[in-house]
N, C-alpha and C positions, 0 to 999 in steps of 0.2 A: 934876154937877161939871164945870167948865168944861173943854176942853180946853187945855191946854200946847202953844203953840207950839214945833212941830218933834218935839212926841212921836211920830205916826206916823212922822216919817221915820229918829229916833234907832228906833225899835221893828223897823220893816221893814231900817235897816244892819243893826243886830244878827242879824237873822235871817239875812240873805245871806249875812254873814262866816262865823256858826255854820255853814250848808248849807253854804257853800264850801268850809272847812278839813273836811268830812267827805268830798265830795266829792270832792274834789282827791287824800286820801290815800286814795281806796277806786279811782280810773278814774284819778290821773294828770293830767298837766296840759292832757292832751285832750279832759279832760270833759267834756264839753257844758254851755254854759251856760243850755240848757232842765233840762238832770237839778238844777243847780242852784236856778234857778228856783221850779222843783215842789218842793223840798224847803223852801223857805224862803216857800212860803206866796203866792209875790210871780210878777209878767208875766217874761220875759226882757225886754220895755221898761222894766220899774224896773230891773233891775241895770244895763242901759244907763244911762239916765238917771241915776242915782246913782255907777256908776263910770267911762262910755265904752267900756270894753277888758276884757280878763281880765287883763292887767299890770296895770292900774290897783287891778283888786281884789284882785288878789294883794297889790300894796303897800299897799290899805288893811286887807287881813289881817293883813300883818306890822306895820304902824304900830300896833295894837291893841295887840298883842302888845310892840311896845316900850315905847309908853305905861306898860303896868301893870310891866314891870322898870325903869325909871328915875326911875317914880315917888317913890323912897325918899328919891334925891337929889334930891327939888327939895322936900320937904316943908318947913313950917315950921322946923322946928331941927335939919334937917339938917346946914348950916353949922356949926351949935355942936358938933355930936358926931358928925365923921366918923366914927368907929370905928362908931358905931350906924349909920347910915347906911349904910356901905359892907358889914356886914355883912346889912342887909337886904335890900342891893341882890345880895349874894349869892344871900341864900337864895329872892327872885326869881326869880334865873336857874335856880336848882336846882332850884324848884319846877314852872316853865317846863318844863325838860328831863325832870321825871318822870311827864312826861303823856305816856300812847303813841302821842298825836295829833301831840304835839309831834316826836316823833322818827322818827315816821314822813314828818312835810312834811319836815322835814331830809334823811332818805333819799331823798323824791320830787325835791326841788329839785336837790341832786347829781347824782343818777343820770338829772336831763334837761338837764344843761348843752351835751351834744351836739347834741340835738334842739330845744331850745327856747332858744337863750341869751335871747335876749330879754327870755322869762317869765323865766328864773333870776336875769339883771342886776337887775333890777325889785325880785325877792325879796331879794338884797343889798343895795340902795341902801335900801331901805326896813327892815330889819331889825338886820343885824352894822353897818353905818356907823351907823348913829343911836344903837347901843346905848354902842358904844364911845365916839361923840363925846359922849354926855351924860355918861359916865364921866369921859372926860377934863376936859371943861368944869368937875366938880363938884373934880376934882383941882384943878385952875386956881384957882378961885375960891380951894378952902382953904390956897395956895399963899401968893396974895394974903394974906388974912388972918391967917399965919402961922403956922397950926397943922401944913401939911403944908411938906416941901421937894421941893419935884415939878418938877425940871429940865425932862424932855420927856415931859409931859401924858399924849401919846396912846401912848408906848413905856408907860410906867408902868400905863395903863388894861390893856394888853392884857397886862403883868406880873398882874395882878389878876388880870382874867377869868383867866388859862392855871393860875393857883392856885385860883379857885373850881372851877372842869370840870377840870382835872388830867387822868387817864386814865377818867374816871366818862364822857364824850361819847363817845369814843369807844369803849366797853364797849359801849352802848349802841346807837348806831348799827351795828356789827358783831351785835348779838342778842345779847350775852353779859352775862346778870344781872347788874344793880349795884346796891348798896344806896343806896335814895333812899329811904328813911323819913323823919318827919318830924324825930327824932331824930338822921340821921346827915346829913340838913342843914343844921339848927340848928349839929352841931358843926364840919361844913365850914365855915361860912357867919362863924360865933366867930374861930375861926384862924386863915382866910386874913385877913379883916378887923385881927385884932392883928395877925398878921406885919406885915403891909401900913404898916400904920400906926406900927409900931414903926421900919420899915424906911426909913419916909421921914417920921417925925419930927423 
């Protein structure tokens, strides 16, 4: 079978990002980018070559990651049925934060804003801005189109998100159990999405 142009290189990110986000929450943002490396199969001159820096990969870990939560809002009929949309874009985020990988880089990235601003600017600019701005944008659009009345876009987005995470982030971050079944973010993910939309109907 012929090969796919750019398969090895889509095949080998994948693996570095994987080895990275394990890496990163197991040693920190001092990991070495050999431990990395070794785990992902690949030279420490591929992860060079493909990202330059450990900022760099960092931000192409967090872009991964925002990719698949704002996907919801750019699907085909998106636009037509923001309630569905914004409610999947919830359960995204929810599904996102009930991965202990997930809340553990969030632990990692705060607690090295002293030591490492640089890595942590990186993991912001690449992560919480792009999730929120695609948020807002999808507000915007359905603004335009009249289905929402969405005065200031990017206050609005972050009225959303602060109703899907609520007190369940920070439970979480602190170590203290929260329910993130698939059932109780189905029902987070329903409600903030009605409120939301009833709200700025």
């Amino acid at each position: 079978m012929p090969r796919v142009a750019g398969q090895i290189d889509r095949a080998k990110s994948g693996a570095i990002l994987d080895a990275a986000a394990a890496v990163l929450c197991e040693r920190g943002l001092s990991a070495p980018l050999d431990e990395i490396a070794r785990r992902a199969g690949v030279s420490k001159q591929t992860i060079y070559n493909h990202y330059g820096s450990k900022a760099e990969l960092m931000r192409a870990l967090f872009q991964r990651r925002v990719g698949r939560v704002i996907a919801p809002l750019e699907g085909p009929d998106a636009e037509a049925f923001p309630e569905a949309a914004l409610a999947a874009y919830a359960r995204a985020i929810l599904s996102a934060l009930a991965s202990e990988q997930s809340v553990a880089m969030i632990r990692l990235v705060v607690s090295s804003v002293p030591t490492a601003p640089e890595l942590t600017r990186a993991a912001y600019e690449a992560s919480i801005r792009p999730t929120r701005a695609g948020l807002a944008a999808f507000l915007e659009r359905e603004t335009r189109l009249g289905r929402l009345a969405v005065a200031d876009a990017a206050l609005a987005a972050d009225f959303f998100t602060g109703m899907v995470l609520g007190h369940t982030q920070m439970r979480l971050l602190f170590g203290v159990p929260a329910p993130l079944d698939e059932d109780h973010i189905e029902a987070i993910a329903r409600e903030a999405a009605r409120r939301f939309v009833r709200a700025y109907g």
